[in-house]
ZAMARGU-4260 file (C-alpha; in steps of 0.2 Angstrom, whole numbers, plus 5000, padded with zeros to 4 digits):
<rodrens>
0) 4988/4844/5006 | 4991/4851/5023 | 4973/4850/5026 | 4973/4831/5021 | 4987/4828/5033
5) 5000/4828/5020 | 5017/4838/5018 | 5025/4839/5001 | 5045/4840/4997 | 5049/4858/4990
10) 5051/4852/4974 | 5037/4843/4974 | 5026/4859/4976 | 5037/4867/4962 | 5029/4851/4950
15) 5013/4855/4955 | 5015/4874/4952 | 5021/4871/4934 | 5004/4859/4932 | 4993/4863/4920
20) 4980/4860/4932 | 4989/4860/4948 | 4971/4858/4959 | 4970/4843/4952 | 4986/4836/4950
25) 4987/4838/4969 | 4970/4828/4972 | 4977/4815/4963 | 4993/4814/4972 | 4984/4811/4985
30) 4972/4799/4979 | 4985/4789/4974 | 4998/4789/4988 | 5001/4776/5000 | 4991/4777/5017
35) 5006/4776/5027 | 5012/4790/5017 | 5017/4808/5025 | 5026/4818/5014 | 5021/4819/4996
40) 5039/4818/4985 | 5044/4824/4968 | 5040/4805/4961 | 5022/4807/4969 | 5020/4824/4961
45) 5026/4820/4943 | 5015/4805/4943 | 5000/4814/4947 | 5004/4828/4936 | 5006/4814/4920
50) 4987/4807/4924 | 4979/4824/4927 | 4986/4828/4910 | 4980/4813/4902 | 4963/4816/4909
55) 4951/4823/4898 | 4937/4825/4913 | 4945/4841/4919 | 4941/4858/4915 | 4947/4875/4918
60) 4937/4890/4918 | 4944/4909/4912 | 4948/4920/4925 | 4952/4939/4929 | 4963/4947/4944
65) 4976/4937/4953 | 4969/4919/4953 | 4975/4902/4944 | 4963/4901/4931 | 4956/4881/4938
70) 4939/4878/4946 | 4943/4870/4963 | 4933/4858/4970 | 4931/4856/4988 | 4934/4840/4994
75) 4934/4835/5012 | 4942/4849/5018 | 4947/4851/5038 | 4939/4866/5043 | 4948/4878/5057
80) 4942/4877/5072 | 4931/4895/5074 | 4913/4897/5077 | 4900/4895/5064 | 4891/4912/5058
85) 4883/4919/5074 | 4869/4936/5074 | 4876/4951/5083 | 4870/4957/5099 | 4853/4966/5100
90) 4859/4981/5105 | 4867/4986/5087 | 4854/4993/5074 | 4848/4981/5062 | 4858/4982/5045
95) 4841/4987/5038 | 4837/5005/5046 | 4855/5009/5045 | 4863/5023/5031 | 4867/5016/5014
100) 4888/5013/5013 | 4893/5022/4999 | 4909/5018/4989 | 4919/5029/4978 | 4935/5028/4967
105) 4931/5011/4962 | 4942/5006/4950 | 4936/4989/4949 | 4931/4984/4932 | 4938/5001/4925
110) 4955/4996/4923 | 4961/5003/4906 | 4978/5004/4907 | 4990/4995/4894 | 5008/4998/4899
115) 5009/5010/4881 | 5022/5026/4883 | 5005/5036/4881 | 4993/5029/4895 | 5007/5035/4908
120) 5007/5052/4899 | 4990/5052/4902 | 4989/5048/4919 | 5003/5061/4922 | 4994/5074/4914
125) 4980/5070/4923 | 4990/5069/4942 | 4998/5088/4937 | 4981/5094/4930 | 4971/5092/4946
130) 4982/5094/4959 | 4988/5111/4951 | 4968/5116/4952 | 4971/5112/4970 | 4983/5126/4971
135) 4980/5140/4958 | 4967/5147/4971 | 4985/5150/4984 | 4996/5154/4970 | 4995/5164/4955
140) 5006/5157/4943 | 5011/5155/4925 | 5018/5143/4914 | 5037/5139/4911 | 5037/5146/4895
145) 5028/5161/4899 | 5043/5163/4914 | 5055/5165/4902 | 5048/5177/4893 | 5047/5187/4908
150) 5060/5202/4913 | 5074/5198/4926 | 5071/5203/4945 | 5050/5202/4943 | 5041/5193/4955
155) 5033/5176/4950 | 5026/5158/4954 | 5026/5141/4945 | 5015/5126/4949 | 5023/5110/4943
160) 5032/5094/4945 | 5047/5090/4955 | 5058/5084/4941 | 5072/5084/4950 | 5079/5090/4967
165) 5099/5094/4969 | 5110/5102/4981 | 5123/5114/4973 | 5142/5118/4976 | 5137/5131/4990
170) 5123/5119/5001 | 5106/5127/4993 | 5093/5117/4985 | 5090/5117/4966 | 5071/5111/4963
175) 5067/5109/4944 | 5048/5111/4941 | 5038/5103/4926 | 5024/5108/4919 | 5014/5102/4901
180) 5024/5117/4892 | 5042/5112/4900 | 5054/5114/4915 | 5060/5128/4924 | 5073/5130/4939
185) 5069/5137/4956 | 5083/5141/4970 | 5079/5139/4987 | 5093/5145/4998 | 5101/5136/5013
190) 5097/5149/5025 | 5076/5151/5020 | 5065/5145/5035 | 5058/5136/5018 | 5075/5126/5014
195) 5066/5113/5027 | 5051/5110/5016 | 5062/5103/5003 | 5067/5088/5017 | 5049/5084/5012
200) 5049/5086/4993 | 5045/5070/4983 | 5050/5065/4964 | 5033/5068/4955 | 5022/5076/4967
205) 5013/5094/4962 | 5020/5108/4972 | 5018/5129/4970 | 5032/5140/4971 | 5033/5160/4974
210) 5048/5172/4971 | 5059/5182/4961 | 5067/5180/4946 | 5086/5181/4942 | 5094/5196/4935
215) 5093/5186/4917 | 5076/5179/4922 | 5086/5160/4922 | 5080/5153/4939 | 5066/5158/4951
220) 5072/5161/4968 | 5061/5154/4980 | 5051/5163/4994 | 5037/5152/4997 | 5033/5135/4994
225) 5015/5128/4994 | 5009/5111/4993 | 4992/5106/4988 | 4990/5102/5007 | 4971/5101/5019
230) 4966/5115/5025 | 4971/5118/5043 | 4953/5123/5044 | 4945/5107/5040 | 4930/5104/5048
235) 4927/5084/5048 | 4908/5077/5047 | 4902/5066/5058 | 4887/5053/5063 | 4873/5060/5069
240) 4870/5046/5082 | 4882/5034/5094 | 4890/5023/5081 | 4908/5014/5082 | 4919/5006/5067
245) 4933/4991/5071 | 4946/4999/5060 | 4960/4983/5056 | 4971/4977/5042 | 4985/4965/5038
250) 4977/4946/5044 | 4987/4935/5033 | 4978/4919/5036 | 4988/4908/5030 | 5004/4914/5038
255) 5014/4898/5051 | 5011/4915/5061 | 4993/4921/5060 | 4985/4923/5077 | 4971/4913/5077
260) 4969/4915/5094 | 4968/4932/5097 | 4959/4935/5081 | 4945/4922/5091 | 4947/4935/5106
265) 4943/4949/5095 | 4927/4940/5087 | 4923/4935/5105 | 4924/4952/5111 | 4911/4958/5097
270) 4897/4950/5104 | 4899/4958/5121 | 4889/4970/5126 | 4906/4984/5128 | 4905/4982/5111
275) 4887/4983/5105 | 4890/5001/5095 | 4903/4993/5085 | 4891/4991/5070 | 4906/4991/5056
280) 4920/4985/5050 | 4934/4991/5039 | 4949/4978/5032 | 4962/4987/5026 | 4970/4974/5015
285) 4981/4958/5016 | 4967/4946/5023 | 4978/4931/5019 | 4998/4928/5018 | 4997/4925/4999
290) 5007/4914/4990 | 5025/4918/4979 | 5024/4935/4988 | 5042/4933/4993 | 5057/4922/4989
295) 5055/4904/4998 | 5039/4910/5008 | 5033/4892/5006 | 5042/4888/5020 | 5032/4900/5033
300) 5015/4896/5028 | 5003/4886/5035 | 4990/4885/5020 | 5000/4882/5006 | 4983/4883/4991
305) 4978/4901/4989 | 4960/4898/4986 | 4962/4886/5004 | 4969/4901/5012 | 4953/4914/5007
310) 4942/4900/5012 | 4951/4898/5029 | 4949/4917/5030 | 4929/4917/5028 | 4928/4904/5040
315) 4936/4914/5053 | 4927/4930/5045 | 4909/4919/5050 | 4915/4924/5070 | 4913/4940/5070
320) 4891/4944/5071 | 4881/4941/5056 | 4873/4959/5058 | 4891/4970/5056 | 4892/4977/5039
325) 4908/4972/5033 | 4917/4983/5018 | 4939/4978/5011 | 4950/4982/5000 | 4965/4970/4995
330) 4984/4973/5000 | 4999/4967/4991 | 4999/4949/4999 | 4982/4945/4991 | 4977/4938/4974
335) 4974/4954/4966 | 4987/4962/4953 | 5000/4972/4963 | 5001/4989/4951 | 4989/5001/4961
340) 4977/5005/4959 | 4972/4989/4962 | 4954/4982/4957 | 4945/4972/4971 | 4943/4951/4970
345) 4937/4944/4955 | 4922/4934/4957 | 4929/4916/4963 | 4937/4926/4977 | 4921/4935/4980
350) 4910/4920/4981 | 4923/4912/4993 | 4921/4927/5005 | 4902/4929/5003 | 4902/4929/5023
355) 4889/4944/5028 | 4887/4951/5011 | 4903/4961/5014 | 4905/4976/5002 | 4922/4973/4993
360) 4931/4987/4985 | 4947/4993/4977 | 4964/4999/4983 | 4963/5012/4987 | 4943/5018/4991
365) 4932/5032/4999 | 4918/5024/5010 | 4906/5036/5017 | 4897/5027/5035 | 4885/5037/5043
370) 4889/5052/5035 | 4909/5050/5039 | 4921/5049/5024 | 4933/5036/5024 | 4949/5034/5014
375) 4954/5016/5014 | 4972/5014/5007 | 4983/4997/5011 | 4999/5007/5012 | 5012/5002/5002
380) 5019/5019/4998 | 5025/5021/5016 | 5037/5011/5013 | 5045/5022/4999 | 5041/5038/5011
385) 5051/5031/5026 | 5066/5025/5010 | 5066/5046/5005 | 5059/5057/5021 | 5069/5061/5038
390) 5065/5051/5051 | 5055/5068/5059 | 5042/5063/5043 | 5042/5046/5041 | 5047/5031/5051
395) 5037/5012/5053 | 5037/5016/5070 | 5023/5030/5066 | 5017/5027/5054 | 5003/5041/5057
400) 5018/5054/5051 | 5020/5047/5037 | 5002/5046/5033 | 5003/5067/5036 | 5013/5068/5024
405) 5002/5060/5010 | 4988/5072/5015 | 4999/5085/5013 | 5005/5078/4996 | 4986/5074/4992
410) 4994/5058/4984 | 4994/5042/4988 | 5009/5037/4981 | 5019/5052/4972 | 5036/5044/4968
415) 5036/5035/4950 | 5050/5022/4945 | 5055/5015/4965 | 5049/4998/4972 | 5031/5002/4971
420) 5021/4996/4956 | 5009/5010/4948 | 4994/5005/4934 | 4993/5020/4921 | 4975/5024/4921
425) 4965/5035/4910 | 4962/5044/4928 | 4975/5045/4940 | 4966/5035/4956 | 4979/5040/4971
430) 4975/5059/4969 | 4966/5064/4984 | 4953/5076/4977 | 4942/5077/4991 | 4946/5078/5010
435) 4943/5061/5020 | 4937/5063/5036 | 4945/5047/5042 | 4962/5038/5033 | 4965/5020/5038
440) 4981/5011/5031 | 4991/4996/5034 | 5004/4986/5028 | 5018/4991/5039 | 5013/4981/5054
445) 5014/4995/5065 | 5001/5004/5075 | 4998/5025/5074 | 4984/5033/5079 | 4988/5053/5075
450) 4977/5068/5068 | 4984/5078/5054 | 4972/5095/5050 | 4959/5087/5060 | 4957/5071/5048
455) 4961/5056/5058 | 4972/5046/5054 | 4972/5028/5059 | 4987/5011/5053 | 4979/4997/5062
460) 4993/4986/5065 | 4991/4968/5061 | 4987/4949/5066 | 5002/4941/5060 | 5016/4939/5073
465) 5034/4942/5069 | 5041/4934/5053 | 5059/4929/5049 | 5060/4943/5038 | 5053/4956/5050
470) 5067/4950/5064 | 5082/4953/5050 | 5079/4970/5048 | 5073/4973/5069 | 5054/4978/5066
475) 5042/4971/5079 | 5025/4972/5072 | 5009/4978/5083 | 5000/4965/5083 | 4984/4958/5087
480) 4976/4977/5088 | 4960/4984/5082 | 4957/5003/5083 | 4939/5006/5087 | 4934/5022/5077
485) 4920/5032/5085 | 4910/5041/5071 | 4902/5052/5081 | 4918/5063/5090 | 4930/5054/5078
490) 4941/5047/5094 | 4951/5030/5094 | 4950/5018/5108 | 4963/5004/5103 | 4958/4988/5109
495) 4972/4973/5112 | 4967/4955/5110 | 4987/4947/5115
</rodrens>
């Protein structure tokens, strides 16, 4: 409607929402509106919505992932005002002679997951399975019911699951520790250099600890505790030629507050010849604002259609050079489910954002460019870090610190049962298995550039400038940023286009 020079009453959008077809209902609304008209109103909408209904011409076609299940037709739509698609400098090496971009941890069209009690024991089993072969080379342990059985004062180690973390009557830390044969209680004691690594401890996450047992063999007094961790050894790969990556995220096209004009600055700037290594580039997510993401966000967007809102998005997408090879994954505001893992677009979406063939992938996913593995992960679970860590290990205004911690964790996202929506898979999809070379996140608005164990670590900020909600709770976002990732040293240069 916007893009016909229309506004609509609130509850004239609630009609159209409720449509069986609400593409069409809206087509004819405005069809049959007057031509002095501005604002479509509740009488408009339920008129239009009665003749769609009655209309035997229209068809729907099934859909998959987040979208409405209507075909949409495109019908003298007002384009925004970007440059058409344009070929990159010469300078950049043709797309042809480049490396293959591989993709890994796909979890598009492998979705299995049903919501049954079973599927999450599965993927449980599976998260405490591999990340315990992560630390049975540090730590030589044995099961909880093999503990028991075990003589008071002997030394021992468990690998398991934080069940449960509780301070007792005297100040030390009572850490219970699951694994597939049951639970079993380990003390750490106030005064142990080690009483700070429970500040880090996370519900659900897979962790090692050594000691001693109790006089009756009851609890296991903590000496040591291991997480699955990177090795502080960790030698990263590199490109074996001079060979840069825009690193960005959060665009929200869509948004009253999308930055049309510094996202133009930033397309600009890629044709230039400061810019002519720059040959990729990665999205981390939230390309567009979405729609019913959050109570009354009709009010703060500019596109109100969801498919209008990809559409406005590949339009400003055909700025950047026709030559960059293009890879994203989808964030929380966009049309995909929000339980993560989350599958990539489904098709409609795809076809929308056909612009430079980009290579669209699941939330999260490990993209290897020139050699350099990249862990692409929108980001969500930061905010649950920064809800349980100190501020000394997770705050939004580094969000790098927090990304440090998920390494350490090699887990994406090891808290079950807060805010953050988990899919049971037959797999468990946020365990790191491998090392990245490079993580990139987003979703917190907030730029951080850190290294943690010699993996860089990149949250790209945003293109969205401060919302009403952001305001309320005091975060000023970063925005308008684009971290450019060199592949052959690993070194960020942050550009700024505001």
């Amino acid at each position: 409607m916007t893009s016909d020079g229309y506004n609509a009453d609130r509850d004239a959008v609630t009609v159209f929402a409720n449509a069986d077809d609400p593409i069409a209902a809206v087509e004819r609304a405005i069809e049959a509106v007057a031509d002095d008209a501005l604002t479509i109103t509740v009488a408009d909408a339920e008129a239009a919505v009665s003749r769609t209904a009655t209309n035997s011409t229209e068809t729907t076609t099934p859909q998959t992932g987040g979208s409405t299940g209507t075909t949409k037709t495109n019908t003298s739509k007002k384009e925004p005002g970007s440059p058409g698609e344009t070929k990159g400098v010469d300078a950049r090496t043709p797309a042809a002679d480049r490396p293959p971009v591989h993709v890994a941890k796909d979890i598009t069209g492998e979705s299995t997951g049903t919501g049954t009690y079973q599927d999450f024991v599965t993927v449980f089993r599976d998260r405490f399975e591999r990340l315990a072969g992560q630390l049975r080379s540090r730590v030589t342990h044995r099961p909880t019911d093999a503990l028991e059985t075990m003589a008071g004062g002997s030394e021992a180690a468990i690998v398991g699951m934080v069940n449960d973390i509780r301070s007792t009557a005297n100040g030390h830390w009572l850490v219970e520790l699951e694994d597939t044969n049951g639970t079993f209680p380990t003390l750490v004691m106030k005064d142990r250099a080690i009483a700070d690594d429970v500040d880090a401890l996370l519900h659900d996450e897979v962790i090692g600890v050594e000691g001693t047992l109790s006089d009756d063999g009851g609890i296991l007094f903590a000496d040591a505790i291991h997480f699955p961790d990177v090795p502080r050894t960790y030698s990263p790969s590199t490109a074996d030629r001079p060979v840069e990556a825009a690193l960005i995220s959060d665009v929200h096209v869509g948004s009253q507050e999308f930055l049309a004009e510094e996202w133009s600055a930033f397309a600009d700037w890629l044709h230039t010849e400061e810019a002519d290594r720059v040959e990729y580039l990665l999205i981390a997510g939230d390309m567009v604002e979405g729609v019913g993401v959050y109570p009354d966000q009709d009010e703060e967007l500019d596109v109100i259609d969801i498919y209008e809102q990809y559409e406005r998005f590949a339009e400003y997408l055909k700025a950047v050079p026709g030559d960059m090879e293009i890879v994203m994954i989808p964030g929380n505001h966009d049309a995909v489910r929000l339980a993560e893992p989350q599958p990539a677009f489904d098709e409609e979406l795809r076809e929308i954002m056909r612009v430079h063939d980009a290579k669209i992938t699941s939330n999260p996913s490990v993209v290897t460019i020139e050699g350099v593995s990249v862990l692409l992960y929108h980001g969500v679970s930061i905010d649950e870090l920064v809800a349980e860590l100190p501020d000394d290990l997770a705050t939004y205004e580094n969000p790098q610190n927090a990304m440090a911690q998920l390494l350490r964790k090699r887990h994406l996202a090891p808290p079950f049962g807060g805010h953050m929506r988990i899919s049971p898979e037959e797999s468990d999809y946020l365990v790191i298995d491998e090392v990245p070379d490079v993580f990139h996140t987003g979703h917190v608005h907030k730029l951080g550039v850190g290294q943690y164990h010699n993996v860089r670590l990149v949250n790209s900020g945003c293109w969205q400038a401060q919302t009403a909600f952001q305001k309320s709770v005091n975060i000023t976002p970063d925005t308008a940023t684009a971290p450019i990732l060199d592949l052959q040293t690993l070194e960020v240069t942050v550009r700024k286009f505001s």
